[in-house]
Structures are given as C-alpha cells and as structure tokens.
C-alpha positions in Angstrom: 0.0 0.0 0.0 1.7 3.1 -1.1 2.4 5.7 2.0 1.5 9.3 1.9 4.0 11.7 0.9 4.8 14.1 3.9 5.2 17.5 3.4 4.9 20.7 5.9 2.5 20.7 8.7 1.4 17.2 7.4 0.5 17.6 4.2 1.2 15.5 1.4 4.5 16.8 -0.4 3.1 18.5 -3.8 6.4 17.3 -5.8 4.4 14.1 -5.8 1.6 15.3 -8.3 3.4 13.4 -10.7 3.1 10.6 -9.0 -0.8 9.6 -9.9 -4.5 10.6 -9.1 -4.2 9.3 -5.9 -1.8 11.7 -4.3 -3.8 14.8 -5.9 -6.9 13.6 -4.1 -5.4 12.6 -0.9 -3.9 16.5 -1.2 -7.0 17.7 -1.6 -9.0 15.4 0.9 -6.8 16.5 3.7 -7.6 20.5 2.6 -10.7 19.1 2.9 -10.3 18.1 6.1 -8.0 20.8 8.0 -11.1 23.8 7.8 -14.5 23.4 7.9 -17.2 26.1 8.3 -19.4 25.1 11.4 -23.6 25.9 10.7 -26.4 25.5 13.0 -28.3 23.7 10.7 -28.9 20.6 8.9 -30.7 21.5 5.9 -27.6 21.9 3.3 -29.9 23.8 0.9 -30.8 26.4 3.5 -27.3 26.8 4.8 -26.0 27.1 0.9 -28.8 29.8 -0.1 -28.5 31.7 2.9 -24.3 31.4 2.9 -24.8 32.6 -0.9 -27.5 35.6 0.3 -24.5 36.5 3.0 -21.5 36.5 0.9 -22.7 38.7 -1.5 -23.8 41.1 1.1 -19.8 40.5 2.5 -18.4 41.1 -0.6 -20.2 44.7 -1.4 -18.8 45.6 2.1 -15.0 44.6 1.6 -14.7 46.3 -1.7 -15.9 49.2 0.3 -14.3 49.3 2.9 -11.5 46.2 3.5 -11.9 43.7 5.6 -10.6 45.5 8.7 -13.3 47.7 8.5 -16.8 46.0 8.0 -18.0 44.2 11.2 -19.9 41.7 11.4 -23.1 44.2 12.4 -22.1 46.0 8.9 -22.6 42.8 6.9 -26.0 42.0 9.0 -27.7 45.2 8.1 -26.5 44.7 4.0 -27.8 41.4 4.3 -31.0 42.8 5.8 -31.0 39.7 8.8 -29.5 39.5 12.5 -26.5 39.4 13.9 -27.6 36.4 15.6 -28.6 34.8 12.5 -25.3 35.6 10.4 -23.5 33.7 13.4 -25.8 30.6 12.6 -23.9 30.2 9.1 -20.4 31.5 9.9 -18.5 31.3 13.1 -16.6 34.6 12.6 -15.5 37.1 10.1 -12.7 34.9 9.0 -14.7 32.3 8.2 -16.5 34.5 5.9 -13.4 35.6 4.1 -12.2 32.2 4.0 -15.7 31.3 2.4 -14.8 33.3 -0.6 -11.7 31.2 -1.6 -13.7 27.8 -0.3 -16.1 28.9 -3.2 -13.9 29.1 -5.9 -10.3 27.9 -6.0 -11.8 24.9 -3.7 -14.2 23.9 -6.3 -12.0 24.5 -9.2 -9.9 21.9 -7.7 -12.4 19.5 -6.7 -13.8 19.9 -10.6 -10.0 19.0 -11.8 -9.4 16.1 -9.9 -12.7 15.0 -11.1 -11.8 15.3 -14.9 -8.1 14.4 -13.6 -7.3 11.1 -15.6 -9.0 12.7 -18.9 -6.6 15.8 -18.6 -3.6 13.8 -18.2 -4.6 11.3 -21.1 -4.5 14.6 -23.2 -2.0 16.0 -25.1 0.4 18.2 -23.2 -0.7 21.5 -25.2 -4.5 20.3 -24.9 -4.1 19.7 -20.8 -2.7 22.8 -20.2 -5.5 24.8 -22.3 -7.9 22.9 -20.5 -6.4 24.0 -17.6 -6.4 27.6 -18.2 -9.8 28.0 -19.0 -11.2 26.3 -16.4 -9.4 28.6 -14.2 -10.3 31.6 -15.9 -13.7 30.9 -16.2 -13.6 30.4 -12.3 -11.9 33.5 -11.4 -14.7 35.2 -13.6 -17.6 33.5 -11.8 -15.7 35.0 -8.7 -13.9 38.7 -9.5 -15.1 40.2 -6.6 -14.0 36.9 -3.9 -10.8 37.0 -5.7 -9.8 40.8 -5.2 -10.9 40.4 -1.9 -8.5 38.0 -1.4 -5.8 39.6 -3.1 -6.4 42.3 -1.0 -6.5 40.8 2.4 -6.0 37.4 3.0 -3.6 38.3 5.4 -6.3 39.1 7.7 -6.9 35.4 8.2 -5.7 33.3 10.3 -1.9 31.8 9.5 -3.7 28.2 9.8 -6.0 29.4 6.7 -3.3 31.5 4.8 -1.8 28.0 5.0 -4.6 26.1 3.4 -4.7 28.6 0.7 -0.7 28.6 0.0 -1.6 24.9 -0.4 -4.2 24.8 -2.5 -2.3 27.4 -4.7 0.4 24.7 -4.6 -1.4 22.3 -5.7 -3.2 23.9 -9.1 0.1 25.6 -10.0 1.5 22.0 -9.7 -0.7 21.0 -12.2 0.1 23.5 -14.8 3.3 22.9 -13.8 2.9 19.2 -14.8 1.2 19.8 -17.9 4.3 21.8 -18.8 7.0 19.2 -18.0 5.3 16.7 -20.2 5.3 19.1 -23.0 9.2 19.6 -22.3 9.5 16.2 -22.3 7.5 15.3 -25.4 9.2 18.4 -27.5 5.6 20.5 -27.7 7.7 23.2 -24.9 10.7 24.4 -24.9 10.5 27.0 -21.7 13.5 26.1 -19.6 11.6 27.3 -16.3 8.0 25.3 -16.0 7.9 26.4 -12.5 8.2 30.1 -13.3 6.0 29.4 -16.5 3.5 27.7 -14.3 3.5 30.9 -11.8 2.9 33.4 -15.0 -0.2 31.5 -15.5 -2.1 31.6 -12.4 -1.0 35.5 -12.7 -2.7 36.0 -15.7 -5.5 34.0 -14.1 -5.8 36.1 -11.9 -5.2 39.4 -13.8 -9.0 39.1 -14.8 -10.4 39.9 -11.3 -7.4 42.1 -10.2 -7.0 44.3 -13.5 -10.4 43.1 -14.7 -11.3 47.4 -14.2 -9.6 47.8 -17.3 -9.2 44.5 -19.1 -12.7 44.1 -19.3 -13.5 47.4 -21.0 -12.2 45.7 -23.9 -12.8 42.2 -24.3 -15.0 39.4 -23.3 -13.9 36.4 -20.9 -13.4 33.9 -23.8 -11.7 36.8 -26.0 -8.9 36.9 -23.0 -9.1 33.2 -22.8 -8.5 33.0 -26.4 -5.7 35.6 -26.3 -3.6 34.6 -23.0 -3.8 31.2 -24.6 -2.3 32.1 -27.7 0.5 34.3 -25.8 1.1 31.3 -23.2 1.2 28.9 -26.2 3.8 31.1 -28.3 5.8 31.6 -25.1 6.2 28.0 -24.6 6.9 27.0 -28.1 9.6 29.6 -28.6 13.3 28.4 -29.0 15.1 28.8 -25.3 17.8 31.3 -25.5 
C-alpha cells in the first residue's frame, strides 16, 4: 500500500503530483479536512442559499471598505438579517473571508481532480488549455471573492493563509505538470516550467485584479483566447 508523501505541517509533499490521481486527491482530501465552516443547521440547501444571500452582502462591504473595517453588524444590516442569524452560518469574520476562496479555488480543484485522468490522457498542449480555461472561467464567476483576497488574506488566520498557500500549490503543480510533459514530449521548450506555471495563475488572476480595465475591452473567452495564444507562443519559442 503506497504511503503518503509528507510534506509541511502534514500535508502530502506537492512534488508528488506526478506521482498519480491518488496523491492529488489525498492533497486535496486533507484540505478538505483541516477547515470546515461550522452551521447551525442541517438543511444543506438552506445553509448554501443563505451562505450565498451573505457573501454577497460581505463582498459589497469589503470592496468598500477592507476587511478590517466591515464588522460583522455591517454585513447584518446589508444582508437585511441578524446578527444572531449571520452567526448561525459562519462562526466569525474569518470564516467568511475564508468562504470566498472555499467557493472558488476549492471547487475549481475538486472539478480538476474529477476530470483528472481525462486531462492527463491529453495532449500536453491540450491539458494545459484545458487547464487555463477552467481557471479563468472560475476567477470570472468570482472577481469580486478573488480581489478580496488579493487584498486581504492576510487578515486570516496563519492556519487558513496556509490552506490557501496549499491549494495554490497544488493547481500551479498541475500546470506545472502539464508543462513538464510538454518539455518532455518536444511540444515546450521553456526552460523554467515552475516560473512558467507561476505566470499562468498570474494572468488567471489578472482578470479579477485588473479586470477594471481588461474588461472594457474584451470578453472572458476573447482573454481566454488571447492569454492562450501568448502562453502557447511563449512556450513554443526556441530557449535562448
């Protein structure tokens, strides 16, 4: 039976990605596992559409004003409920903030591990467009959740800026992947996959953080379209 992987604080060691579906999902099982969101109820769909009613009263209030300066009494009144009530579906302020990254770099990965063994089976250039536009197309379901974070994650907890340094780990380790096959099959030439892999989940990210003035010009699949073709030419290009 194959052993997990040890990395920091536990967790699997993400230079094993290579290693098979199995280590991706134990990876993401024990993210999983290290923070949950407590809710005083049982019905799932009631905590989900009144999470969802929340957070979007949340997010108005951080673009506002920053995390540091919306309490928890701020996001009641937006969100037109109690205090008492907000409490029932998030412990705390940082749960709330940690909410925002839970909804959409936590199921981005949970969708890729899913489709996992059909990425791999691709192509190397294939897998790794597949892999930017599902992550685009995340990040614009989410602008405002990612800004936030860009903004001020660093008002979490060190436990939860953890989980999120690993769960960044673990999708730039997948383009990062995608890459070294490519390098290894003759589709790539880059001589850095690591710092090509980090340029992508910049861009990525570029569409919430700079999406002010990116999207005055173009549509989501237009930038898909275009970062592809730059990532694509970059990668191709004869190393220097």
């Amino acid at each position: 039976m194959r052993q997990p992987i040890k990395g920091r604080q536990g967790y699997p060691d993400i230079s094993a990605l290579g290693q098979g579906e199995g280590t991706m999902t134990e990876l993401f099982a024990m993210l999983r596992k290290r923070r949950k969101i407590r809710a005083f109820s049982n019905d799932k769909n009631l905590v989900e559409s009144q999470r969802k009613k929340i957070i979007s009263s949340a997010s108005k209030a951080f673009r506002q004003k920053g995390v540091n300066g919306v309490t928890m009494e701020d996001i009641a009144r937006l969100s037109r409920m109690s205090v008492g009530s907000i409490y029932r579906y998030f412990g705390s302020k940082e749960d709330l903030l940690f909410s925002f990254w839970e909804g959409f770099e936590m199921r981005l990965l949970e969708y890729v591990i899913s489709r996992l063994p059909e990425i791999r089976s691709m192509a190397p250039r294939q897998a790794l467009k597949e892999l930017v536009r599902a992550y685009i197309s995340t990040v614009d379901a989410s602008r405002d959740q990612v800004l936030i974070l860009y903004l001020d994650a660093r008002a979490l907890p060190k436990a939860d800026q953890e989980i999120i340094k690993r769960g960044d780990e673990i999708l730039v380790g997948l383009f990062e992947e995608a890459i070294n096959r490519g390098i290894k099959s003759g589709d790539f030439k880059t001589g850095n996959a690591k710092l090509c892999a980090q340029n992508i989940k910049v861009i990525a990210d570029s569409w919430a953080v700079r999406g002010w003035a990116l999207r005055e010009t173009q549509t989501v699949d237009q930038y898909i379209d275009h970062q592809t073709e730059f990532l694509m030419g970059g990668l191709t290009a004869d190393v220097k």
